[in-house]
PyMOL Python script that loads the backbone (N, CA, C, O; Angstrom):
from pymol import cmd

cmd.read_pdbstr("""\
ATOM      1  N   UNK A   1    -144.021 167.149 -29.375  1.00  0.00           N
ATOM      2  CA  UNK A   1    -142.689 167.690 -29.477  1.00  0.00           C
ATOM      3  C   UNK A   1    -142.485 168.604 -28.263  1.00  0.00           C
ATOM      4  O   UNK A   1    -143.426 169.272 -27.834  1.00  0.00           O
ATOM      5  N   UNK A   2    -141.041 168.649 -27.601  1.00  0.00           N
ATOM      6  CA  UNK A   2    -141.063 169.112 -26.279  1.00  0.00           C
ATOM      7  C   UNK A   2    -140.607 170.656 -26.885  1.00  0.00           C
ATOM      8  O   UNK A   2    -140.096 170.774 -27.999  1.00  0.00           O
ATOM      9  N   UNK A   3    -140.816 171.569 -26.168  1.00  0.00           N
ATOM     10  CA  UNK A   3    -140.457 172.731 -26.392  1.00  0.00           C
ATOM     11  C   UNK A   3    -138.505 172.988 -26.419  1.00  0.00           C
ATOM     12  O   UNK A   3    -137.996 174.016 -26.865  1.00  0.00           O
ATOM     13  N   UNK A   4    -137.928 172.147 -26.008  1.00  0.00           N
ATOM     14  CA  UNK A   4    -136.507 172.194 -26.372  1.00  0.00           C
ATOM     15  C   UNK A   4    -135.841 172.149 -27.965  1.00  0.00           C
ATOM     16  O   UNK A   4    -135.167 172.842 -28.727  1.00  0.00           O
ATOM     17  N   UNK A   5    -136.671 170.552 -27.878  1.00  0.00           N
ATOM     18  CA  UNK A   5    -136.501 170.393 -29.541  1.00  0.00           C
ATOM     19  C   UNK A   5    -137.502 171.189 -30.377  1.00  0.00           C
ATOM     20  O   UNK A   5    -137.591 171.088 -31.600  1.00  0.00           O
ATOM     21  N   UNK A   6    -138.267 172.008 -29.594  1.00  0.00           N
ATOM     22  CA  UNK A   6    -139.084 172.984 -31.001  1.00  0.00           C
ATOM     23  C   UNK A   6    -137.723 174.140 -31.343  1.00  0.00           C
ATOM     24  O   UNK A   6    -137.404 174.573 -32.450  1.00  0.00           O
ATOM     25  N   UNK A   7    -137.045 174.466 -29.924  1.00  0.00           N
ATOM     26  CA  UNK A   7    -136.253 175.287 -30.402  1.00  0.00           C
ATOM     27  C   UNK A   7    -134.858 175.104 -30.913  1.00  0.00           C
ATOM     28  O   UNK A   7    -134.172 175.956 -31.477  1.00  0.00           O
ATOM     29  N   UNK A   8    -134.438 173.462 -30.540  1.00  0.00           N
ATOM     30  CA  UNK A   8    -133.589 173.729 -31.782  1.00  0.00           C
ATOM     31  C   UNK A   8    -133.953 173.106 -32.899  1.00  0.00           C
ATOM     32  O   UNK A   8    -132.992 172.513 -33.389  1.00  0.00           O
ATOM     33  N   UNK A   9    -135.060 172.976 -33.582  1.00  0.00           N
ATOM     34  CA  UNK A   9    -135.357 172.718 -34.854  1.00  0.00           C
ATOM     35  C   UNK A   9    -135.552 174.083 -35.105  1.00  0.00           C
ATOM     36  O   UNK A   9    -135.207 174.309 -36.265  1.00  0.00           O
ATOM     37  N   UNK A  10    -136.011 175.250 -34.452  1.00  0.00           N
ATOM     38  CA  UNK A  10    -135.703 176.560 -35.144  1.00  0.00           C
ATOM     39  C   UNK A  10    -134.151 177.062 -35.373  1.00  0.00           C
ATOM     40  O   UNK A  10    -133.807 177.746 -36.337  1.00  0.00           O
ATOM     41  N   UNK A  11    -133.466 176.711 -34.561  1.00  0.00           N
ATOM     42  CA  UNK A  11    -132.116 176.785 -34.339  1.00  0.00           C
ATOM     43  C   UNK A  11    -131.433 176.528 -35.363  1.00  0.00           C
ATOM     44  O   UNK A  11    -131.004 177.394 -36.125  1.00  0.00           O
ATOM     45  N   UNK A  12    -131.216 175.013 -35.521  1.00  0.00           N
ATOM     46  CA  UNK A  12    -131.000 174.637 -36.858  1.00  0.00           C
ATOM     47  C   UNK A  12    -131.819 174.825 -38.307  1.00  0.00           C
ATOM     48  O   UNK A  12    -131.274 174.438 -39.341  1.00  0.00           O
ATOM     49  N   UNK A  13    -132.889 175.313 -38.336  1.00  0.00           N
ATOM     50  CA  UNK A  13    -133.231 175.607 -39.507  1.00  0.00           C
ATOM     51  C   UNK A  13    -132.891 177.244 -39.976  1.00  0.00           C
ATOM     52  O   UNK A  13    -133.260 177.605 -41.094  1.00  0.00           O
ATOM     53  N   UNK A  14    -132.121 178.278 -39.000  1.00  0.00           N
ATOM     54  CA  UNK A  14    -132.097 179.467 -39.172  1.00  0.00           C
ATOM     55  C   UNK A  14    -130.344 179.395 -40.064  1.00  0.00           C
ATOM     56  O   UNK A  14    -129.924 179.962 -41.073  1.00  0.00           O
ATOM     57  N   UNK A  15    -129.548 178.165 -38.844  1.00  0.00           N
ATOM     58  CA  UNK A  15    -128.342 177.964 -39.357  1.00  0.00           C
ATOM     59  C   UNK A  15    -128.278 177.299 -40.855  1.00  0.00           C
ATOM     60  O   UNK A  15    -127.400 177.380 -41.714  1.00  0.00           O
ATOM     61  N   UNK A  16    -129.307 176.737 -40.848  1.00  0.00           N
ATOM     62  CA  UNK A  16    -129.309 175.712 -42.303  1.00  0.00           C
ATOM     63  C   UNK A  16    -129.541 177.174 -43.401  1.00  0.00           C
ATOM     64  O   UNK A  16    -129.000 177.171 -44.506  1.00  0.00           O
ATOM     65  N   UNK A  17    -130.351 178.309 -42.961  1.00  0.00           N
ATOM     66  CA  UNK A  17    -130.915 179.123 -43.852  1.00  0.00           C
ATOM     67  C   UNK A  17    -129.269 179.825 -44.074  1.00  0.00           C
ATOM     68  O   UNK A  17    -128.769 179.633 -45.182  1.00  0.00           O
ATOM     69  N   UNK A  18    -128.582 180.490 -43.211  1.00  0.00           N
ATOM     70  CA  UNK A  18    -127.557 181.267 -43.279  1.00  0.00           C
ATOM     71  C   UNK A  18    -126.487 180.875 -44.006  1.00  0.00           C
ATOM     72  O   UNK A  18    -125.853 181.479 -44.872  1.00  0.00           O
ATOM     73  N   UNK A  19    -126.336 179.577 -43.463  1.00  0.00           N
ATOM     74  CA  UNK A  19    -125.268 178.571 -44.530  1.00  0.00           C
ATOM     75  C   UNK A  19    -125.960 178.615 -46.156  1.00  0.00           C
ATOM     76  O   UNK A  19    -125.212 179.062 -47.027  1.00  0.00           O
ATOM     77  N   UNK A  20    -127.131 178.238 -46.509  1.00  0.00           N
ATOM     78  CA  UNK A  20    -127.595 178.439 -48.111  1.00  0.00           C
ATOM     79  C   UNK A  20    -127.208 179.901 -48.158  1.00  0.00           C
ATOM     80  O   UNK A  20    -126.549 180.161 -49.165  1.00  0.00           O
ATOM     81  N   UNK A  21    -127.416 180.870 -47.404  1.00  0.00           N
ATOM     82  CA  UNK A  21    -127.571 181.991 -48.492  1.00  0.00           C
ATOM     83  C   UNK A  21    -126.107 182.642 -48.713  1.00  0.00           C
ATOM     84  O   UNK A  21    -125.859 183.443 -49.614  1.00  0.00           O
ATOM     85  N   UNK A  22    -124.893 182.038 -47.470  1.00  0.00           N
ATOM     86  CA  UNK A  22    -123.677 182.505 -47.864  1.00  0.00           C
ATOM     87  C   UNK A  22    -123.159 181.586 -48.903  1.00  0.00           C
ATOM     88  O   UNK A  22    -122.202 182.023 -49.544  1.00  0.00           O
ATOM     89  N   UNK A  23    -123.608 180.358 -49.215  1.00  0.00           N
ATOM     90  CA  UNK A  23    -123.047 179.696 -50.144  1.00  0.00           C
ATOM     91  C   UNK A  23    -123.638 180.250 -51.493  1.00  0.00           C
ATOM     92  O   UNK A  23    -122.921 180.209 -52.493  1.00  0.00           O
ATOM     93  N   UNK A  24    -124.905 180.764 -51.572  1.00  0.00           N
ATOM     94  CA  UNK A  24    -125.575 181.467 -52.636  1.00  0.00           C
ATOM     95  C   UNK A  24    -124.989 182.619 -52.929  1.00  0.00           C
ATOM     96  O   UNK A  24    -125.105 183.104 -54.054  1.00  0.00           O
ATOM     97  N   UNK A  25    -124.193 183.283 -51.838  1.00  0.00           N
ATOM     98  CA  UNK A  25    -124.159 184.716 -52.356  1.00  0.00           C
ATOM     99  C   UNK A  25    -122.474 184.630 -53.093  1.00  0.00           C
ATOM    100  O   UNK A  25    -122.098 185.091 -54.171  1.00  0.00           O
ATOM    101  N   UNK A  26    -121.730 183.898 -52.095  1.00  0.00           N
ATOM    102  CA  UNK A  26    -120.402 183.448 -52.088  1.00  0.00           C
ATOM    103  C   UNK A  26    -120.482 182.744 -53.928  1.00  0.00           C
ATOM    104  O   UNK A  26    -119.445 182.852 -54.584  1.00  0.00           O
ATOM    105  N   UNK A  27    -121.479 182.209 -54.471  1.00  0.00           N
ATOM    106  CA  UNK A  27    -121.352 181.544 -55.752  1.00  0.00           C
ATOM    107  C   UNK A  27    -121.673 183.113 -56.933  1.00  0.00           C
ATOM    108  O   UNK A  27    -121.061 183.325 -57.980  1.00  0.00           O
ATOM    109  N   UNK A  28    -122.701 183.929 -56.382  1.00  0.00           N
ATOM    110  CA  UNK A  28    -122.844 185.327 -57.103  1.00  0.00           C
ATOM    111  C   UNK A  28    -121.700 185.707 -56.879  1.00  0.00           C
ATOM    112  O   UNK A  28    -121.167 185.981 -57.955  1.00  0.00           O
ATOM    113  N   UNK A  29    -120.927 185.897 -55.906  1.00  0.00           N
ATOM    114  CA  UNK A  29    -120.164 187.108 -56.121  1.00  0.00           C
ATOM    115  C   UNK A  29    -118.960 186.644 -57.023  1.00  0.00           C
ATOM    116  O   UNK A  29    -118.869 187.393 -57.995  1.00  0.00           O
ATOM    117  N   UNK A  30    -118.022 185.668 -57.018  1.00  0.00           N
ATOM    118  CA  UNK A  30    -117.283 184.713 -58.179  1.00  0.00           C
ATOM    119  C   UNK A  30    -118.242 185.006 -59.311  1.00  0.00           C
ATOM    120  O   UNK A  30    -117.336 185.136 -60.134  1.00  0.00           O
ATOM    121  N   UNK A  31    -119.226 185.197 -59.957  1.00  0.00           N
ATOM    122  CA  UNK A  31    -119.645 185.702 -61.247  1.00  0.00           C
ATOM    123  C   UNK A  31    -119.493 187.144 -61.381  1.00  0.00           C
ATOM    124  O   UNK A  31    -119.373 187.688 -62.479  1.00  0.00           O
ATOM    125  N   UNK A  32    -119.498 187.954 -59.933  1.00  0.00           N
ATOM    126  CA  UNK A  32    -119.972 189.390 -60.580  1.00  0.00           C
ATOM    127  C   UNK A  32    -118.355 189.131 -60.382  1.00  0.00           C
ATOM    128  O   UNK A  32    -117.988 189.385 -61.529  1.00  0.00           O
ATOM    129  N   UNK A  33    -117.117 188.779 -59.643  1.00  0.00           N
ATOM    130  CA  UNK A  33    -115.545 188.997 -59.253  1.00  0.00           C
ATOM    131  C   UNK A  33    -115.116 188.573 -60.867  1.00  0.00           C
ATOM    132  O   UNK A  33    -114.004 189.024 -61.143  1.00  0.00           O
ATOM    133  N   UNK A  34    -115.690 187.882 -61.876  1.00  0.00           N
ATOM    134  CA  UNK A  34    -115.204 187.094 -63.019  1.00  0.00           C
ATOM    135  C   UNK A  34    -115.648 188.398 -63.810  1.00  0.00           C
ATOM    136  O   UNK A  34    -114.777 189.264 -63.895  1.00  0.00           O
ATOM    137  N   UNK A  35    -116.480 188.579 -64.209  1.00  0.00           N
ATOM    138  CA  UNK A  35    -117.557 189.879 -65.069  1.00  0.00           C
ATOM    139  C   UNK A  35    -116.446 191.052 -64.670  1.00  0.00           C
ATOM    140  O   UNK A  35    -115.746 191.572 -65.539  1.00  0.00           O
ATOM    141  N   UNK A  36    -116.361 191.397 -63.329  1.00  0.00           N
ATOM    142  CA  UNK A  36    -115.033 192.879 -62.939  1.00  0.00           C
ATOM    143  C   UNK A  36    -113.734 192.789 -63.545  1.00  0.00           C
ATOM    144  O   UNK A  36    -112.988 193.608 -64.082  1.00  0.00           O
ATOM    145  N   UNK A  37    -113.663 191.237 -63.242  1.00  0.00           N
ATOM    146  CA  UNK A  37    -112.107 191.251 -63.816  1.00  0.00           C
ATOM    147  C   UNK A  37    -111.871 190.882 -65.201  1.00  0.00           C
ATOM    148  O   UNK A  37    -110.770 190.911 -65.751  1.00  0.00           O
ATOM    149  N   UNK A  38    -113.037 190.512 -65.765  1.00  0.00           N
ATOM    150  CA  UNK A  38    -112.843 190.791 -67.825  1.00  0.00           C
ATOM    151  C   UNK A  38    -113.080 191.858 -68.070  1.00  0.00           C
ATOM    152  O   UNK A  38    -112.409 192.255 -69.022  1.00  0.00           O
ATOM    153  N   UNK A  39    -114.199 193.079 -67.385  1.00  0.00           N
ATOM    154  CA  UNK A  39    -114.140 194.334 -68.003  1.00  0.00           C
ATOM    155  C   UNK A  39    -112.712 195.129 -67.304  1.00  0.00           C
ATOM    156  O   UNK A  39    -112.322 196.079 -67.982  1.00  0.00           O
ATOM    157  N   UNK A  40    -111.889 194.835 -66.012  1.00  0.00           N
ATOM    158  CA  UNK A  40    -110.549 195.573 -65.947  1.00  0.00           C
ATOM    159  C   UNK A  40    -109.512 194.771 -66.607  1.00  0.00           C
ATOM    160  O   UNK A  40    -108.327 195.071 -66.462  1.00  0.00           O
ATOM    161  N   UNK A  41    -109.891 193.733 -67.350  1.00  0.00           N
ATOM    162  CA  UNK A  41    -109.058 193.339 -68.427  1.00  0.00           C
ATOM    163  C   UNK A  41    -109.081 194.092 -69.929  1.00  0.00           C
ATOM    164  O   UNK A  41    -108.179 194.350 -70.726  1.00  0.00           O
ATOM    165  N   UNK A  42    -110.575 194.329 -69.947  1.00  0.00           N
ATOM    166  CA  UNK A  42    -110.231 195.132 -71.201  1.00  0.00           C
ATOM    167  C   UNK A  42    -110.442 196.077 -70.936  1.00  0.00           C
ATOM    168  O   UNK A  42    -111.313 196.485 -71.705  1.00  0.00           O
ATOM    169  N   UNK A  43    -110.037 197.184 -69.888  1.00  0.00           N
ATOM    170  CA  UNK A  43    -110.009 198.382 -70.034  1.00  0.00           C
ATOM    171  C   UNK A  43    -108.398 198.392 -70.004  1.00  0.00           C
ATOM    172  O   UNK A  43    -107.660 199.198 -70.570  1.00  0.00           O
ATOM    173  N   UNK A  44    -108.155 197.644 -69.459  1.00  0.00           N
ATOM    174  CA  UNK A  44    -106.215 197.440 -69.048  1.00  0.00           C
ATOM    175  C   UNK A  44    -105.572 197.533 -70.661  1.00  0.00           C
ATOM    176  O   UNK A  44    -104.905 198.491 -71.051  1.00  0.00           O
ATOM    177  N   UNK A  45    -105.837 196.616 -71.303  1.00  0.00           N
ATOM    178  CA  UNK A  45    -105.796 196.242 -72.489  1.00  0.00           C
ATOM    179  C   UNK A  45    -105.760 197.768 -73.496  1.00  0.00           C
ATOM    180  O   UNK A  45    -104.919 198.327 -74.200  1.00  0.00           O
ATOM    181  N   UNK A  46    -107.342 198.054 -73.041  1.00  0.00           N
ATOM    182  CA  UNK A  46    -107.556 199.643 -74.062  1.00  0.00           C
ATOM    183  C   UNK A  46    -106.769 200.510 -73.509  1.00  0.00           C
ATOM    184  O   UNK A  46    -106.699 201.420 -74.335  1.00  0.00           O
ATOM    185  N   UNK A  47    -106.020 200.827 -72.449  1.00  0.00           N
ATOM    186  CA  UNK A  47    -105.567 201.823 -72.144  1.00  0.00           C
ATOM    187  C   UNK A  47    -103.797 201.548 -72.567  1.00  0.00           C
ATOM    188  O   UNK A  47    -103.001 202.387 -72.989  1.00  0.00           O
ATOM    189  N   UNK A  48    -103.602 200.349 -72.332  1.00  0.00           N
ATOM    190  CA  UNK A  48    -101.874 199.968 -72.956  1.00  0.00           C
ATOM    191  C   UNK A  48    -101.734 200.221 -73.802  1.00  0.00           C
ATOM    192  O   UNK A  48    -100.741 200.863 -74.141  1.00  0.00           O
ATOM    193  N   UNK A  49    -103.166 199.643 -75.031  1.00  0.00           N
ATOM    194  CA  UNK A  49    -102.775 200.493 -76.356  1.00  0.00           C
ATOM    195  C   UNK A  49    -102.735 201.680 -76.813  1.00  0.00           C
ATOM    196  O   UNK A  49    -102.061 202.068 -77.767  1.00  0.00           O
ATOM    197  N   UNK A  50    -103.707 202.512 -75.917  1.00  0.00           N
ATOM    198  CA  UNK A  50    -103.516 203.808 -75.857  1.00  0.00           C
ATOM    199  C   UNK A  50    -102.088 204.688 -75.818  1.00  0.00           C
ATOM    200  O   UNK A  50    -101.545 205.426 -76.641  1.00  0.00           O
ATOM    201  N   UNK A  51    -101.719 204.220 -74.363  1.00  0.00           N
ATOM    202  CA  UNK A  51     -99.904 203.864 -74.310  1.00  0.00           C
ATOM    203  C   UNK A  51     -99.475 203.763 -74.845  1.00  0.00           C
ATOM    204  O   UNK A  51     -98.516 204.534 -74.877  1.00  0.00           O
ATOM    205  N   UNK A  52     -99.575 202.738 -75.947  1.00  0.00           N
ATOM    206  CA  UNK A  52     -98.141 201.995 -76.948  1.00  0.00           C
ATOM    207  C   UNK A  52     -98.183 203.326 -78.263  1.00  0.00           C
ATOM    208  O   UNK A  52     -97.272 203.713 -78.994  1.00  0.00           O
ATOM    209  N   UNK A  53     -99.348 203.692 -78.187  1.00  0.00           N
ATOM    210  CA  UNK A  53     -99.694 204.400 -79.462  1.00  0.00           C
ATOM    211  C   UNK A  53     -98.820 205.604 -78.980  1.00  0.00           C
ATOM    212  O   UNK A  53     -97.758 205.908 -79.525  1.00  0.00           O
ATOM    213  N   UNK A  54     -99.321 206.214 -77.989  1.00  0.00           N
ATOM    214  CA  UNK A  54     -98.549 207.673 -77.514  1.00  0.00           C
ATOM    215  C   UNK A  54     -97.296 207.536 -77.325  1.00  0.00           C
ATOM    216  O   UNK A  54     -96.719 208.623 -77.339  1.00  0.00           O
ATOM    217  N   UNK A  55     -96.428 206.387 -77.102  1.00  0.00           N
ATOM    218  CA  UNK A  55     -95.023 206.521 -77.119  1.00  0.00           C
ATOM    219  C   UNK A  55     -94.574 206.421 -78.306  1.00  0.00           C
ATOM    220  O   UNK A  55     -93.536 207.034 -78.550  1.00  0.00           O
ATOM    221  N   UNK A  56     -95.301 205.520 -79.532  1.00  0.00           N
ATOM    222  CA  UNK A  56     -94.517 205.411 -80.515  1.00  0.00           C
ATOM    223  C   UNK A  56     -94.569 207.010 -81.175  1.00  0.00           C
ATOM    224  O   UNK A  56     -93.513 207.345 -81.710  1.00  0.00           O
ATOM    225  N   UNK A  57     -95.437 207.806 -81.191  1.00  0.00           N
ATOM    226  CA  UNK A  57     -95.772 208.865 -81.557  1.00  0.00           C
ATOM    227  C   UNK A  57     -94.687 209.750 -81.168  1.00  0.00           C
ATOM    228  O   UNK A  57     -94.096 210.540 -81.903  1.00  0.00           O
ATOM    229  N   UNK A  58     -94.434 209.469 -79.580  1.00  0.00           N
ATOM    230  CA  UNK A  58     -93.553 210.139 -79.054  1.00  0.00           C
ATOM    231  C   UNK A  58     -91.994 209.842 -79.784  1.00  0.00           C
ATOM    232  O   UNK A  58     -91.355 210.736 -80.339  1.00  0.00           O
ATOM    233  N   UNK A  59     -91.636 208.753 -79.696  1.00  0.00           N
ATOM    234  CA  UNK A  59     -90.809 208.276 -80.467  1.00  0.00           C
ATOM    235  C   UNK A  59     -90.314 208.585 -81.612  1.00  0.00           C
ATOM    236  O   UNK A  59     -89.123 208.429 -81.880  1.00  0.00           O
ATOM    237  N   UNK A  60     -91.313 209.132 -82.538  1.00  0.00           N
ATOM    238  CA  UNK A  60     -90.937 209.741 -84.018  1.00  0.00           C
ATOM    239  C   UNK A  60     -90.886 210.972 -83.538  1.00  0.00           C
ATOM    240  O   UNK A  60     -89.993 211.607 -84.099  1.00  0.00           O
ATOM    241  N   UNK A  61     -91.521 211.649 -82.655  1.00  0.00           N
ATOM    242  CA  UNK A  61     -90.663 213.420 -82.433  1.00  0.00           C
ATOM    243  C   UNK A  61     -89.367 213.771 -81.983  1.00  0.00           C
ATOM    244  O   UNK A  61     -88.745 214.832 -82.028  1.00  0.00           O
ATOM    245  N   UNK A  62     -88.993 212.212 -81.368  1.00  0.00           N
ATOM    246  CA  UNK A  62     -88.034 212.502 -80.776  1.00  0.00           C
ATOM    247  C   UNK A  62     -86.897 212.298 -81.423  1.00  0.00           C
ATOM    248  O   UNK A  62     -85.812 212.709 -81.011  1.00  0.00           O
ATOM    249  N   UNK A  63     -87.078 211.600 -82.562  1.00  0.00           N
ATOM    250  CA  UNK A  63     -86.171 211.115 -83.540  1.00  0.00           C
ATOM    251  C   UNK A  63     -86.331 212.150 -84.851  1.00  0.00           C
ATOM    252  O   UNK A  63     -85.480 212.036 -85.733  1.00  0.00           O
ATOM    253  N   UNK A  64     -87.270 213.045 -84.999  1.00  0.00           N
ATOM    254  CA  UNK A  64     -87.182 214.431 -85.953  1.00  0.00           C
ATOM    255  C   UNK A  64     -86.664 215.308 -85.244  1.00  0.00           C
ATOM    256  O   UNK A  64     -86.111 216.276 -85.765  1.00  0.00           O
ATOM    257  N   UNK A  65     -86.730 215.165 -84.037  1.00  0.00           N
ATOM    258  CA  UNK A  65     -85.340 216.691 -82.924  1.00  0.00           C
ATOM    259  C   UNK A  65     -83.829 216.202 -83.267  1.00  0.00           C
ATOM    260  O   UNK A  65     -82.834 216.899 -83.469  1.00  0.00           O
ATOM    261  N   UNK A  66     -83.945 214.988 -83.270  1.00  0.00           N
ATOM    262  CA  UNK A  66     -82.456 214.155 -83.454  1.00  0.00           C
ATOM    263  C   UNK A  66     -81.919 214.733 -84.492  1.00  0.00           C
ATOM    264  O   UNK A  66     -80.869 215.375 -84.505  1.00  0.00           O
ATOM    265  N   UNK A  67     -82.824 214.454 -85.615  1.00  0.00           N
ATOM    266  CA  UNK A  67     -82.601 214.597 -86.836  1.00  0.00           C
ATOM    267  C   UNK A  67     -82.389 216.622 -86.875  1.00  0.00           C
ATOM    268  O   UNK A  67     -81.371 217.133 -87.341  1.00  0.00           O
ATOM    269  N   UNK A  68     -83.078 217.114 -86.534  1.00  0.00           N
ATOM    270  CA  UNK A  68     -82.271 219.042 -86.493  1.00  0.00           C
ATOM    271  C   UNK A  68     -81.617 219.011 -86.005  1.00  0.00           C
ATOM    272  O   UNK A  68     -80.603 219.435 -86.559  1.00  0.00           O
ATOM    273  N   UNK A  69     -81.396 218.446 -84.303  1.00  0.00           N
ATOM    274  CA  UNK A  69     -80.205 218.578 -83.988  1.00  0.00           C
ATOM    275  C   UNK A  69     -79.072 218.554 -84.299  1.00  0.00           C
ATOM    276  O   UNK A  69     -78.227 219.356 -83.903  1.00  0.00           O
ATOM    277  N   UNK A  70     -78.876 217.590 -85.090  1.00  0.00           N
ATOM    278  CA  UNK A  70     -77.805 216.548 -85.496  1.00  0.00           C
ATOM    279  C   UNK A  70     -77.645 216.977 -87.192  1.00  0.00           C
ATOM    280  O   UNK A  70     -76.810 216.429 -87.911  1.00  0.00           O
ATOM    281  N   UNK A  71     -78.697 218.163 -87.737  1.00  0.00           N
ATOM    282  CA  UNK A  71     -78.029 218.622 -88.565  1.00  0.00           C
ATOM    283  C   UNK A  71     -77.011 219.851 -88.599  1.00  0.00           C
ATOM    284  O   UNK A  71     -77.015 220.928 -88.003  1.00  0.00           O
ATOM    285  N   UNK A  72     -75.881 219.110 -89.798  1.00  0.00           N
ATOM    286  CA  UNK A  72     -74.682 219.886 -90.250  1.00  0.00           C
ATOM    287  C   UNK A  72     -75.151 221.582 -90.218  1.00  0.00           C
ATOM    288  O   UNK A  72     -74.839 222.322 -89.285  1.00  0.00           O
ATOM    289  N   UNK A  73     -75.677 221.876 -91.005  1.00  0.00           N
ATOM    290  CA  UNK A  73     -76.676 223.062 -91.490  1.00  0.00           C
ATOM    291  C   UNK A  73     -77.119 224.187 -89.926  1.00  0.00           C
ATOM    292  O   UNK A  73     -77.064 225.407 -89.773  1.00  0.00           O
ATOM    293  N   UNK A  74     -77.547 223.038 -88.984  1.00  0.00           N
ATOM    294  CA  UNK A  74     -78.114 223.772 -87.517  1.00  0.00           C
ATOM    295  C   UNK A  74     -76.405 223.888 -86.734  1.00  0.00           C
ATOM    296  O   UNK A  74     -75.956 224.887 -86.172  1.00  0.00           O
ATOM    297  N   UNK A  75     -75.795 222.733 -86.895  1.00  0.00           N
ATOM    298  CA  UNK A  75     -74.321 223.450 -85.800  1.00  0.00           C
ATOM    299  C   UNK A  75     -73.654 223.981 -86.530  1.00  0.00           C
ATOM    300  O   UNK A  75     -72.630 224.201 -85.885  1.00  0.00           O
ATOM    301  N   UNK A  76     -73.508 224.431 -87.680  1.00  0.00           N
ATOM    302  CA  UNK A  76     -73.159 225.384 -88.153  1.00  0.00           C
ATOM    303  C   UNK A  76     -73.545 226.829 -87.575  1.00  0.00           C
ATOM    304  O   UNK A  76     -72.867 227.691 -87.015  1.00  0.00           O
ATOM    305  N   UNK A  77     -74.961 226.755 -87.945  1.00  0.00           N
ATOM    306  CA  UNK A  77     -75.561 228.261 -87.286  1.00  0.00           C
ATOM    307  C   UNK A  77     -75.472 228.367 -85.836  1.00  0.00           C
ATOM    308  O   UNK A  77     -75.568 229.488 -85.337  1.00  0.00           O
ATOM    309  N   UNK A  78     -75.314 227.419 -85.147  1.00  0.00           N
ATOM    310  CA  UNK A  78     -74.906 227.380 -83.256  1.00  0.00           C
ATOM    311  C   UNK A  78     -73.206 227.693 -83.311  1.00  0.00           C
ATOM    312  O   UNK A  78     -72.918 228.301 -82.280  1.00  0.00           O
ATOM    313  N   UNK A  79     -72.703 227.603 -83.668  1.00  0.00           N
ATOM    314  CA  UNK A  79     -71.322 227.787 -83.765  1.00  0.00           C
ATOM    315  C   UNK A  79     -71.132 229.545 -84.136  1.00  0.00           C
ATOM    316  O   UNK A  79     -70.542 230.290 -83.354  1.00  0.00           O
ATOM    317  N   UNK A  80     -71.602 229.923 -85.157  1.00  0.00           N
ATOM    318  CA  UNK A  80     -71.498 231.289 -84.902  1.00  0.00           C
ATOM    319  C   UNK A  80     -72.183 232.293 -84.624  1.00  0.00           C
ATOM    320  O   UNK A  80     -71.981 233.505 -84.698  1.00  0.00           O
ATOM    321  N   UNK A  81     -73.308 231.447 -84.180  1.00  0.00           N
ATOM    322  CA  UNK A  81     -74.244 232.208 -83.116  1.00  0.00           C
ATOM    323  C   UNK A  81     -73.528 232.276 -81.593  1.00  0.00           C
ATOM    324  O   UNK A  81     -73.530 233.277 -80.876  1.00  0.00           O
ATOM    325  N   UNK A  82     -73.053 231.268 -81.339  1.00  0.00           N
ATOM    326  CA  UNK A  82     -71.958 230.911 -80.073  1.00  0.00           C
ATOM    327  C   UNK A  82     -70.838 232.210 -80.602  1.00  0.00           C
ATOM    328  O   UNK A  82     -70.913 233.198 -79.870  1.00  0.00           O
ATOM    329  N   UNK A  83     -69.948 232.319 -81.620  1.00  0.00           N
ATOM    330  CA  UNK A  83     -68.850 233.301 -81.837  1.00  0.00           C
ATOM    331  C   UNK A  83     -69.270 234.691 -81.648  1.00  0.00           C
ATOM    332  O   UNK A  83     -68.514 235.620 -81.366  1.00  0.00           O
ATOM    333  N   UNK A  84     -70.499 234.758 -81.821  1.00  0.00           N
ATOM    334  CA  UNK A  84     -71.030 236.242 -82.285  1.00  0.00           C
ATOM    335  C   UNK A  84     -70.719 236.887 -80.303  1.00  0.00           C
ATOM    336  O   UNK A  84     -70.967 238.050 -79.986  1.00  0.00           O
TER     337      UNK A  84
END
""", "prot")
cmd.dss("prot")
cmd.show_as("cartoon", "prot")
cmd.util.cbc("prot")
cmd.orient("prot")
């Protein structure tokens, strides 16, 4: 074997190595990119409901202010608290 072709049979066997290991790593990382994006799916998930919970919550306070506000009994007492 002449010393040309010794070196590109190293040549090509370094390229043959680089090509496996980006296709190896390129196939890991699509598992760990799949694994990230189901656990920021369910953190997305846990935190909306978190959300949905705190507005509806919010929602009923805001509808018991309605409810004083909007009682007869309270603009009564604003009315001649206003006259006084």
């Amino acid at each position: 074997m002449s010393p040309f072709v010794f070196v590109l049979w190293i040549i090509f066997m370094c390229c043959a190595t680089a090509v496996t290991l980006a296709l190896l790593s390129g196939l890991g990382g699509r598992r760990r990119s799949q694994k990230a994006e189901a656990k920021l799916r369910a953190d997305w998930a846990q935190s909306t409901a978190a959300l949905r919970e705190e507005v509806n919550a919010l929602r009923a306070r805001v509808a018991t202010l309605e409810k004083i506000v909007t009682d007869p009994a309270a603009q009564l007492k604003t009315e001649i608290e206003r006259l006084r």
